[in-house]
MARTINU-491716 format. One record per residue (C-alpha): residue number from 1; x, y, z; residue in three letters. Coordinates in steps of 0.1 Angstrom, whole numbers, padded with zeros to 4 digits, m for minus. Layout:
N
<rolum><num>NUM</num><c1>X</c1><c2>Y</c2><c3>Z</c3><residu>Ala</residu></rolum>
...
***
This chain:
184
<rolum><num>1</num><c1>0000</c1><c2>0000</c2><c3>0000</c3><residu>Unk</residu></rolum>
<rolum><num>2</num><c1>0010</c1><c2>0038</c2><c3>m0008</c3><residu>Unk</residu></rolum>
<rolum><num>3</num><c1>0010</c1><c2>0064</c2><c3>0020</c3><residu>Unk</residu></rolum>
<rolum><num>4</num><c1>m0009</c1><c2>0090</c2><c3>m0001</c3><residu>Unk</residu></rolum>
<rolum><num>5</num><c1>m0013</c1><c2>0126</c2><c3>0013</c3><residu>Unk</residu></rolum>
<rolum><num>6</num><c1>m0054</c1><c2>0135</c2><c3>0024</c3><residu>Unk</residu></rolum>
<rolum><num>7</num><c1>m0052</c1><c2>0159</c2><c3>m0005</c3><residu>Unk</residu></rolum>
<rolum><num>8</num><c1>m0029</c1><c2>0138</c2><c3>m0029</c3><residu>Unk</residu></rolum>
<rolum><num>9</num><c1>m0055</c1><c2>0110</c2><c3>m0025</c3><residu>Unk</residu></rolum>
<rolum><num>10</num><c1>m0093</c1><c2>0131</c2><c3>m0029</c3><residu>Unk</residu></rolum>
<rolum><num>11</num><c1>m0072</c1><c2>0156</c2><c3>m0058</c3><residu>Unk</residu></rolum>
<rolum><num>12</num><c1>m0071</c1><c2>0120</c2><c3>m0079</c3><residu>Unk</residu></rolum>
<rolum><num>13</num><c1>m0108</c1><c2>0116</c2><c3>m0082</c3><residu>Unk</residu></rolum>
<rolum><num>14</num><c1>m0134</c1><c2>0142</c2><c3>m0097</c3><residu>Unk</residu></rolum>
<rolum><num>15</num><c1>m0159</c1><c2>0130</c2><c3>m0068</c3><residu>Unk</residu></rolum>
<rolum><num>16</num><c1>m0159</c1><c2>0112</c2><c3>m0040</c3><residu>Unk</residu></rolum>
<rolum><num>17</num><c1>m0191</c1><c2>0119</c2><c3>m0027</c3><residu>Unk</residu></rolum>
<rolum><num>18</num><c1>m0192</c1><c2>0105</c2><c3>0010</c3><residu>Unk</residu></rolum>
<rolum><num>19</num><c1>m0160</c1><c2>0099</c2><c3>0032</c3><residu>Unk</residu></rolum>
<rolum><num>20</num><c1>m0150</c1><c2>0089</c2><c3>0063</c3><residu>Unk</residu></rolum>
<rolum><num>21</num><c1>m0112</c1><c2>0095</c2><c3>0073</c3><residu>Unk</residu></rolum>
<rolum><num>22</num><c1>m0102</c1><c2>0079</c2><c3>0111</c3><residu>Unk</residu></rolum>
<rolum><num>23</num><c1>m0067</c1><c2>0080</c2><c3>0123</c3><residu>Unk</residu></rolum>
<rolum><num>24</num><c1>m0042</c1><c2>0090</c2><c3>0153</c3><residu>Unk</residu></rolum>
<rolum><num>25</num><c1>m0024</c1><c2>0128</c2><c3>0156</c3><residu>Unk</residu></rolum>
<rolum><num>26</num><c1>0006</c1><c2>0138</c2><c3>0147</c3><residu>Unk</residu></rolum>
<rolum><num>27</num><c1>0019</c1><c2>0136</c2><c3>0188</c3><residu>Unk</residu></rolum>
<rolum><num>28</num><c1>0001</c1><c2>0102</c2><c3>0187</c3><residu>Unk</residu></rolum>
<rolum><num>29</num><c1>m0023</c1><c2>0115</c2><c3>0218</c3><residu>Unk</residu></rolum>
<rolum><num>30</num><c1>m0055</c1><c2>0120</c2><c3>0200</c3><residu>Unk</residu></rolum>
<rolum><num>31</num><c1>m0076</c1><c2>0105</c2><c3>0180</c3><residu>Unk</residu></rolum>
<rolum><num>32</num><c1>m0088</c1><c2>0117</c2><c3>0145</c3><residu>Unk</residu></rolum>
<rolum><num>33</num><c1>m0124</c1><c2>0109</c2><c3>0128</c3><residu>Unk</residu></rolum>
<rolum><num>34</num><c1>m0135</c1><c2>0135</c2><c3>0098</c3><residu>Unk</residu></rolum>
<rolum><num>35</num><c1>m0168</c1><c2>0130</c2><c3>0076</c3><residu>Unk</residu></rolum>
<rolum><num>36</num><c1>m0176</c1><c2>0150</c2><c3>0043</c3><residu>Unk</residu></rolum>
<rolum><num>37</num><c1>m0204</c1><c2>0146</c2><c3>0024</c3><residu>Unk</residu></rolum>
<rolum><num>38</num><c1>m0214</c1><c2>0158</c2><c3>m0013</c3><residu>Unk</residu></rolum>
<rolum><num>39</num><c1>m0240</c1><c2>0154</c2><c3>m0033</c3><residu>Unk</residu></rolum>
<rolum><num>40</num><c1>m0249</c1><c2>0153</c2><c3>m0070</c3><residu>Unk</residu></rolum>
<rolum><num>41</num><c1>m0287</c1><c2>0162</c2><c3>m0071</c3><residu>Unk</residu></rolum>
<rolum><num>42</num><c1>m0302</c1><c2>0192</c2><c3>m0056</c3><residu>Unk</residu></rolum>
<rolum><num>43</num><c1>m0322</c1><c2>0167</c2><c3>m0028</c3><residu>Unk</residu></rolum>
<rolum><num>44</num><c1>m0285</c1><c2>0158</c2><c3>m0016</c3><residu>Unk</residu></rolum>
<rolum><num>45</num><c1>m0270</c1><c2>0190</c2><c3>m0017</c3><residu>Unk</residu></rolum>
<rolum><num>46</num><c1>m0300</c1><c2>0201</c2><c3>0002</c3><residu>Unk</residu></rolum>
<rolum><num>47</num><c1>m0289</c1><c2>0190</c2><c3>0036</c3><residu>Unk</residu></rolum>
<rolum><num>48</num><c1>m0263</c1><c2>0204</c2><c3>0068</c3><residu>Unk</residu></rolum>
<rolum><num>49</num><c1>m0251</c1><c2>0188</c2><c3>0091</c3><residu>Unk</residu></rolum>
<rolum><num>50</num><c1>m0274</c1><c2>0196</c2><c3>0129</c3><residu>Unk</residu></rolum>
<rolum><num>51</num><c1>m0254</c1><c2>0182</c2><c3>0166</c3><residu>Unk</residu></rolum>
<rolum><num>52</num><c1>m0277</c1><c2>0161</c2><c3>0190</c3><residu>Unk</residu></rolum>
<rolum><num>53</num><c1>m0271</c1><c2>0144</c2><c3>0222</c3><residu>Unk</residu></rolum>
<rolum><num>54</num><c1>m0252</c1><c2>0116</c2><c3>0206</c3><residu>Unk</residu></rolum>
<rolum><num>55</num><c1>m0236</c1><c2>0129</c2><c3>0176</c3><residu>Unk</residu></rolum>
<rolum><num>56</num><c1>m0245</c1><c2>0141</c2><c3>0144</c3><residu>Unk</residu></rolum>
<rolum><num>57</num><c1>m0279</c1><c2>0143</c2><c3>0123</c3><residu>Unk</residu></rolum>
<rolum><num>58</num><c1>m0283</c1><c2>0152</c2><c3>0090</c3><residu>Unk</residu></rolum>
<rolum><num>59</num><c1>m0314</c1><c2>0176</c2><c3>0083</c3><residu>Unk</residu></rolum>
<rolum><num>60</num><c1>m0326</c1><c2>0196</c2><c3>0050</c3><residu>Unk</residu></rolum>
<rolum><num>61</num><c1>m0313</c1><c2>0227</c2><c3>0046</c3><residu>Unk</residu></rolum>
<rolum><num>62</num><c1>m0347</c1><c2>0242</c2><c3>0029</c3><residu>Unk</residu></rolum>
<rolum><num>63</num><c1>m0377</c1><c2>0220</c2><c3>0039</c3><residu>Unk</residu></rolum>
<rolum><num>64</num><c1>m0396</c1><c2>0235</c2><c3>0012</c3><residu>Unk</residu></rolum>
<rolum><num>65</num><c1>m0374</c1><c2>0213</c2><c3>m0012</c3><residu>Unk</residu></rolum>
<rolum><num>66</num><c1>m0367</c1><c2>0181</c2><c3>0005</c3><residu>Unk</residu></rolum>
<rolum><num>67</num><c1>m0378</c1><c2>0156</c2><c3>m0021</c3><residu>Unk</residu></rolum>
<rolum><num>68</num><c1>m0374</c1><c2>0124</c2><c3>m0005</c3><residu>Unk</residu></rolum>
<rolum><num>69</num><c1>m0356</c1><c2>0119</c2><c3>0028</c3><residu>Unk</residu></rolum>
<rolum><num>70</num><c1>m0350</c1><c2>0081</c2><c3>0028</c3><residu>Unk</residu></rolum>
<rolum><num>71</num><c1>m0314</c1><c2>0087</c2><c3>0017</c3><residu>Unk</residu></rolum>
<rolum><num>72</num><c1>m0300</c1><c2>0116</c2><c3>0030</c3><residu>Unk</residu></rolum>
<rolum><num>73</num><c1>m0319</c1><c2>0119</c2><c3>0063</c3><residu>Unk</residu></rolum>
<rolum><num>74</num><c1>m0297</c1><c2>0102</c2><c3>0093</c3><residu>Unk</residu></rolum>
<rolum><num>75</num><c1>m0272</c1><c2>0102</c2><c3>0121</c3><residu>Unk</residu></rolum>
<rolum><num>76</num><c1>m0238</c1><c2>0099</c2><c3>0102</c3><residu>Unk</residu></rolum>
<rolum><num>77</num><c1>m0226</c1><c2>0103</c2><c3>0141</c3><residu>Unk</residu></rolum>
<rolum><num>78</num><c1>m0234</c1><c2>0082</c2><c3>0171</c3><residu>Unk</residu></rolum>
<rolum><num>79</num><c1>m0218</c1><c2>0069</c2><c3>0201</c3><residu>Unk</residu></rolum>
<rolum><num>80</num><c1>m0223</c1><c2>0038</c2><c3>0222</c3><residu>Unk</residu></rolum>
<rolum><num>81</num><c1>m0223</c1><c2>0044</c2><c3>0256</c3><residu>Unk</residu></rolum>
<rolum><num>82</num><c1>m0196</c1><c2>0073</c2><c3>0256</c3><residu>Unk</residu></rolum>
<rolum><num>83</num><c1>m0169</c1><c2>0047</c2><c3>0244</c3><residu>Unk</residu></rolum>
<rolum><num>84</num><c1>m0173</c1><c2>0038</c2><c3>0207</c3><residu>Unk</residu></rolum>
<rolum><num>85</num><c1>m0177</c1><c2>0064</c2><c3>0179</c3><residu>Unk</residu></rolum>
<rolum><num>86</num><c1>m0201</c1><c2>0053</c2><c3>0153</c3><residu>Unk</residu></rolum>
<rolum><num>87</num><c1>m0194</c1><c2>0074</c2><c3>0120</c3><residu>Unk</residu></rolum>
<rolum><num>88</num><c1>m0214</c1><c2>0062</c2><c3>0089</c3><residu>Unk</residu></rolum>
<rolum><num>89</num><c1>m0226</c1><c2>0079</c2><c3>0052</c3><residu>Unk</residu></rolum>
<rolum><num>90</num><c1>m0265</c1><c2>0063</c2><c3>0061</c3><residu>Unk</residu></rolum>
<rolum><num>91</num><c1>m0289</c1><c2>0051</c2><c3>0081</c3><residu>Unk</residu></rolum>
<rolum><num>92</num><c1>m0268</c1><c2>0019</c2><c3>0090</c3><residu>Unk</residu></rolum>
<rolum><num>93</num><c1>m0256</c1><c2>0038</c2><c3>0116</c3><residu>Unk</residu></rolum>
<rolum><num>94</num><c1>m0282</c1><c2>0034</c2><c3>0139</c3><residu>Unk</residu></rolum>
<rolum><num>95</num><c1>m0283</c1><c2>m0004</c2><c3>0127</c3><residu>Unk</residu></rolum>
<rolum><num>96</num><c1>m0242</c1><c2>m0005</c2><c3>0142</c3><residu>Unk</residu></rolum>
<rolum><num>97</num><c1>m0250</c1><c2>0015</c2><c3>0172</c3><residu>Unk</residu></rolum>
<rolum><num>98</num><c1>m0281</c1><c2>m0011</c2><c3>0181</c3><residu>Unk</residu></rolum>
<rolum><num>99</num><c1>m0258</c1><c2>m0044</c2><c3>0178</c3><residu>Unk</residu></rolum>
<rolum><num>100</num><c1>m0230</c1><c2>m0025</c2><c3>0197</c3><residu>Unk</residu></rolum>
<rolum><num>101</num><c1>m0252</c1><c2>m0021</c2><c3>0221</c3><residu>Unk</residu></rolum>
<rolum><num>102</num><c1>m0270</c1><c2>m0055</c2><c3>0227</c3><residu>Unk</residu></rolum>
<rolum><num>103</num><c1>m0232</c1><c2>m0064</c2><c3>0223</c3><residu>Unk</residu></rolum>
<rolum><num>104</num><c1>m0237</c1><c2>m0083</c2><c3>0183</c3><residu>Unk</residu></rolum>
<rolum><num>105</num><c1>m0207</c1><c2>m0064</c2><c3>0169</c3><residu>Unk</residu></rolum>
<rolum><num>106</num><c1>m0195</c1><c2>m0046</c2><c3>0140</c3><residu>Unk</residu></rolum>
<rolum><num>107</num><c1>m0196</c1><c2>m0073</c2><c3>0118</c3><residu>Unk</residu></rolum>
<rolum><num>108</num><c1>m0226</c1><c2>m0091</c2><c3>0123</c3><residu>Unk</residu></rolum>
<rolum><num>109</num><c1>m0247</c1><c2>m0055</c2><c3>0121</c3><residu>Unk</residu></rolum>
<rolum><num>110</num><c1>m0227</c1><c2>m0051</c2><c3>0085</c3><residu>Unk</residu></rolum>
<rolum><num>111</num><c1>m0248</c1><c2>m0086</c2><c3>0081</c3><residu>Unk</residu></rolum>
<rolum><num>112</num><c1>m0279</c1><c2>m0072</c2><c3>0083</c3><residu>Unk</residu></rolum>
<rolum><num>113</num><c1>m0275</c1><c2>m0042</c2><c3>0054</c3><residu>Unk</residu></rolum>
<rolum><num>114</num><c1>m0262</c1><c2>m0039</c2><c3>0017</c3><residu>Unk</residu></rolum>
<rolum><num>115</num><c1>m0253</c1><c2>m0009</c2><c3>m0004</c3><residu>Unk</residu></rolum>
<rolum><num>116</num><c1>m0280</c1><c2>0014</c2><c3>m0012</c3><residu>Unk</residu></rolum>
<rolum><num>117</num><c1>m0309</c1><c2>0011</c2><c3>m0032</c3><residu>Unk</residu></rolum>
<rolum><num>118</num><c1>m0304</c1><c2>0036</c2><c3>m0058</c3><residu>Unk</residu></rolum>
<rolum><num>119</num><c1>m0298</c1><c2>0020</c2><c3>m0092</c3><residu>Unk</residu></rolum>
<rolum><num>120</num><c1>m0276</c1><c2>0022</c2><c3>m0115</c3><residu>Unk</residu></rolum>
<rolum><num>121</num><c1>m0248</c1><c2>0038</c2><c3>m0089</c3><residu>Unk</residu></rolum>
<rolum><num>122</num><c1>m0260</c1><c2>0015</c2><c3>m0058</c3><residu>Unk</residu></rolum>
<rolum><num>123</num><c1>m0240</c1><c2>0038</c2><c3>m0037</c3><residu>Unk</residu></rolum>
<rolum><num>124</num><c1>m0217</c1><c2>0020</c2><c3>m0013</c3><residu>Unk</residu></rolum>
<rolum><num>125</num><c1>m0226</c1><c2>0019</c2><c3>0023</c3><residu>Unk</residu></rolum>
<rolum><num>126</num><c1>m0193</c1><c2>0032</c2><c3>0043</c3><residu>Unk</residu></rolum>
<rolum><num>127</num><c1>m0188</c1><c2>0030</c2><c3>0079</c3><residu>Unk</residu></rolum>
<rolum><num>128</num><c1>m0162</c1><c2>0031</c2><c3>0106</c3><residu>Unk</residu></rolum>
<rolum><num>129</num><c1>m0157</c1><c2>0024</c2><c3>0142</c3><residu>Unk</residu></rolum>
<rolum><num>130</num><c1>m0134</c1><c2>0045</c2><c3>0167</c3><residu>Unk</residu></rolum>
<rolum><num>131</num><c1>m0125</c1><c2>0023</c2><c3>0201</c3><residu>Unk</residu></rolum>
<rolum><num>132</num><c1>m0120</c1><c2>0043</c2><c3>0234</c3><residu>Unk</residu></rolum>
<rolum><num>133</num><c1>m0080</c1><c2>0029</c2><c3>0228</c3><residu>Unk</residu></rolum>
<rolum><num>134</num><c1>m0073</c1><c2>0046</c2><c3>0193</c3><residu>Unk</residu></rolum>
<rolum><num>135</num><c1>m0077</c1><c2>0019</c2><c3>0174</c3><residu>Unk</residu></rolum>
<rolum><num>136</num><c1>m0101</c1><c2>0013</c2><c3>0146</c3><residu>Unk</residu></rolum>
<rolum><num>137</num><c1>m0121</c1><c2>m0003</c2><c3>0116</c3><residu>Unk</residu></rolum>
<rolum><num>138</num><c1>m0133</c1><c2>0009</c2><c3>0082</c3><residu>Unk</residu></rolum>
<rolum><num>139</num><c1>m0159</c1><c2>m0012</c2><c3>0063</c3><residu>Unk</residu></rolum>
<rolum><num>140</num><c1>m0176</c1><c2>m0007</c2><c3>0025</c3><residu>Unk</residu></rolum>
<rolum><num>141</num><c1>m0205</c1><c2>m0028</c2><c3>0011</c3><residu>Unk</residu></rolum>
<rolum><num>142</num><c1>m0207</c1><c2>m0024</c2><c3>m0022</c3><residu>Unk</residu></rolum>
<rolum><num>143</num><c1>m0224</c1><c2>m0036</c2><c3>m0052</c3><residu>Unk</residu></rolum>
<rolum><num>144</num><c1>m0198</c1><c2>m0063</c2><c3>m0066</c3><residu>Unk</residu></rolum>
<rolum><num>145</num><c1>m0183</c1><c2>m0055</c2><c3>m0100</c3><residu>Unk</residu></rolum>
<rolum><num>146</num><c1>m0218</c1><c2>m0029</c2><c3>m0100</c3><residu>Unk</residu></rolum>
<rolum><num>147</num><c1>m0240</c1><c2>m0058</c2><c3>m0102</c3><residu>Unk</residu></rolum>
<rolum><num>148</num><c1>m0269</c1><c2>m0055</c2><c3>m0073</c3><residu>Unk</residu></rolum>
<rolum><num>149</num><c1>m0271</c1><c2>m0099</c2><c3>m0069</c3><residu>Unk</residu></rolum>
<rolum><num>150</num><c1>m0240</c1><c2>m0096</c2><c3>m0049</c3><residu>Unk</residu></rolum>
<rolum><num>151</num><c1>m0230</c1><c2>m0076</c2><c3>m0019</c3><residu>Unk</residu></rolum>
<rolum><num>152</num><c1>m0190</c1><c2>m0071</c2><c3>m0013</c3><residu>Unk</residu></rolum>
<rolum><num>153</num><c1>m0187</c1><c2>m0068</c2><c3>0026</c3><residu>Unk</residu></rolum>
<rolum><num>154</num><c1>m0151</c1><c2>m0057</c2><c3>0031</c3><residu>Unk</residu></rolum>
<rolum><num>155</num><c1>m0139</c1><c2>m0050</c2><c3>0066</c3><residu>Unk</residu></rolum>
<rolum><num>156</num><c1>m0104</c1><c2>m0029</c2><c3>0074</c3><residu>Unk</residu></rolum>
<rolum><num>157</num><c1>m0093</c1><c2>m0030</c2><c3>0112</c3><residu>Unk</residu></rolum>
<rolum><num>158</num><c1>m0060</c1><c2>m0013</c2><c3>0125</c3><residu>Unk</residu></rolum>
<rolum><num>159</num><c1>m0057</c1><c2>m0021</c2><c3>0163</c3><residu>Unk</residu></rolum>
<rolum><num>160</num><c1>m0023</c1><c2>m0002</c2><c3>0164</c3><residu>Unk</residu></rolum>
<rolum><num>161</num><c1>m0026</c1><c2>0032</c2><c3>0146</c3><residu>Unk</residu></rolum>
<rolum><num>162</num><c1>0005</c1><c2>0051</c2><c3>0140</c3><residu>Unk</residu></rolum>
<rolum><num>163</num><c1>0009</c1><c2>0091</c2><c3>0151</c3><residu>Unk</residu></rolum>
<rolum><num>164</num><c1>0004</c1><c2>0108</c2><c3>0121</c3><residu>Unk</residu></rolum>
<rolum><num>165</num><c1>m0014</c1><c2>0085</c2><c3>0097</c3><residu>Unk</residu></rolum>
<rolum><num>166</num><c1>m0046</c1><c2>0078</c2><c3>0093</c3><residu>Unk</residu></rolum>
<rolum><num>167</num><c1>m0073</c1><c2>0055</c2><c3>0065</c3><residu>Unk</residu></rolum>
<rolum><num>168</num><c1>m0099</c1><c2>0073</c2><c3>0041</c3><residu>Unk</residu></rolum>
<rolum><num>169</num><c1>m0129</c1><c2>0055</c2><c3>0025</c3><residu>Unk</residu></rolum>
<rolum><num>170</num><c1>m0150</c1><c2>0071</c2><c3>0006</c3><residu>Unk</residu></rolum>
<rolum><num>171</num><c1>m0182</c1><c2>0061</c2><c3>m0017</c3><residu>Unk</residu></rolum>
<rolum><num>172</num><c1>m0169</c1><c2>0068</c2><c3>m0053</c3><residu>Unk</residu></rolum>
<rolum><num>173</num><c1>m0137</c1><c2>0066</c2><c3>m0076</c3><residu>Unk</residu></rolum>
<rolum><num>174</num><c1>m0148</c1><c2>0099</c2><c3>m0093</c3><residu>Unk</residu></rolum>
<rolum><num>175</num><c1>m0181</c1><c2>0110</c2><c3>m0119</c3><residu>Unk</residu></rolum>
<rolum><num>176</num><c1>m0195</c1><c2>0084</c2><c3>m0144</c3><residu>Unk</residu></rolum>
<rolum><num>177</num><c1>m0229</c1><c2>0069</c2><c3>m0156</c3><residu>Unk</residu></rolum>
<rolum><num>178</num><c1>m0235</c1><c2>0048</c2><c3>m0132</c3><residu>Unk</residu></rolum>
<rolum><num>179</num><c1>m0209</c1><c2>0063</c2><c3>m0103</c3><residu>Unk</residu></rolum>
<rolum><num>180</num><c1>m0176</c1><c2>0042</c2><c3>m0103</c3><residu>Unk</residu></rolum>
<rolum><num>181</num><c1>m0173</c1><c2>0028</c2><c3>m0065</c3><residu>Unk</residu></rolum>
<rolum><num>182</num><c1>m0142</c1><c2>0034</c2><c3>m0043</c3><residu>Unk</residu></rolum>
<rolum><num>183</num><c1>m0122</c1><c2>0004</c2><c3>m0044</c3><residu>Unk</residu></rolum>
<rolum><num>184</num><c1>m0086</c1><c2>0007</c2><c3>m0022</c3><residu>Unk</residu></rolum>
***
């Protein structure tokens, strides 16, 4: 694997859409988690970002022209019990935070959902996990080779970061007809 630079790797792609970026400081003392979100159409570019008790919501930014909410409507932040940081680009994260907290795990709640269901692109579902201890996991579910019979669970954990680095995902490798998705 190449170490990449955070804008080396997002200035290779026209649009990512969605990303989620976790990692550890420079001093190695703190933990990093960043989430950016784009949108194509004008329902996903109608949205901001709102705080709540545990995290994050997503809410239209102009009521008046929210189209339909089933996509872009959600907690992309949550956190279980004050220890683990939920951060998602969907509505899987409140399907993660309940099997966290009945104690399931990340893997079995990544079970239970595929990518989204918005043919041709089925947009990946990304999601990661930040551990009271630093360490982490990124996860994609995809659409394999853009075919919807098949979902492509793939699961990254790192249980020792390193000051200074840190692991992007994102949703797409750049524009197309249907949107190519991320694969690194």
């Amino acid at each position: 694997m190449q170490n990449r630079t955070l804008t080396g790797e997002l200035g290779r792609t026209s649009y990512p859409g969605r990303g989620i970026i976790l990692g550890m400081s420079g001093d190695g003392q703190k933990a990093v988690i960043a989430y950016f979100i784009m949108g194509r159409s004008e329902n996903s570019r109608n949205r901001i970002f709102v705080a709540d008790g545990e995290g994050l919501k997503t809410k239209a930014y102009d009521e008046s022209r929210l189209v339909d909410p089933s996509l872009i409507i959600y907690a992309p932040v949550r956190t279980v019990g004050k220890t683990v940081t939920v951060v998602t680009n969907g509505d899987q994260t409140d399907t993660i935070y309940d099997h966290l907290a009945a104690g399931k795990g990340f893997a079995k709640a990544l079970r239970t959902r595929t990518f989204e269901p918005d043919s041709p692109n089925f947009t990946p579902r990304i999601s990661g996990l930040l551990y009271p201890d630093g360490h982490y996991a990124l996860s994609i579910l995809k659409a394999m080779e853009g075919s919807p019979r098949c979902c492509q669970r793939s699961v990254f954990d790192y249980d020792v970061p390193r000051a200074g680095m840190g692991h992007i995902i994102y949703t797409y490798e750049g524009d197309g007809t249907p949107l190519p998705s991320f694969c690194g």
